[in-house]
N, C-alpha and C positions, 0 to 999 in steps of 0.2 A: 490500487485496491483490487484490482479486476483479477489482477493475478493471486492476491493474497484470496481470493474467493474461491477462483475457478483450479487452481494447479493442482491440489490438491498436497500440497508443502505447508508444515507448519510455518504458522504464523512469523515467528522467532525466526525461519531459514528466512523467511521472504525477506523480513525489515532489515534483518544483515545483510542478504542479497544487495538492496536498493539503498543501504547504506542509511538507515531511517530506526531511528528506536521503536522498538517494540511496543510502549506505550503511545505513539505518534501513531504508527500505522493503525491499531488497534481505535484511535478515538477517529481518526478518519474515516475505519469501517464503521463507526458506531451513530458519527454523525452522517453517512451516504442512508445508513438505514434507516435515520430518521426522518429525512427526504429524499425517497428515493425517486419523485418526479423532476428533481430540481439535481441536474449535471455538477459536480463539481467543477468549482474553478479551480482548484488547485492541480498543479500539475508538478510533474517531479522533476527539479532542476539536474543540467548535465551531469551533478558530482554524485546523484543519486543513481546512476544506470550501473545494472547488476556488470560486474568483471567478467571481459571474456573467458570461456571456457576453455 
């Protein structure tokens, strides 16, 4: 998510990036923002890591 905030890359490049649909990544930033005291557990499995450049 961190990156979906911070790169400044739409939404859409990012969730292709990490291999995660666009509605997934999206309800993920939606639920960080709803508690954004409490760290996500979720973490992105290996098949999710953006392709070498």
């Amino acid at each position: 998510m961190r990156v979906a905030l911070t790169s400044g890359l739409p939404r859409k490049q990012v969730a292709a990036d990490f291999g995660v649909g666009f509605s997934t990544l999206s309800r993920w930033i939606q639920q960080d923002r709803r508690n954004p005291e409490k760290p996500s557990a979720r973490r992105c499995p290996a098949s999710c890591r953006p392709a070498a450049a």
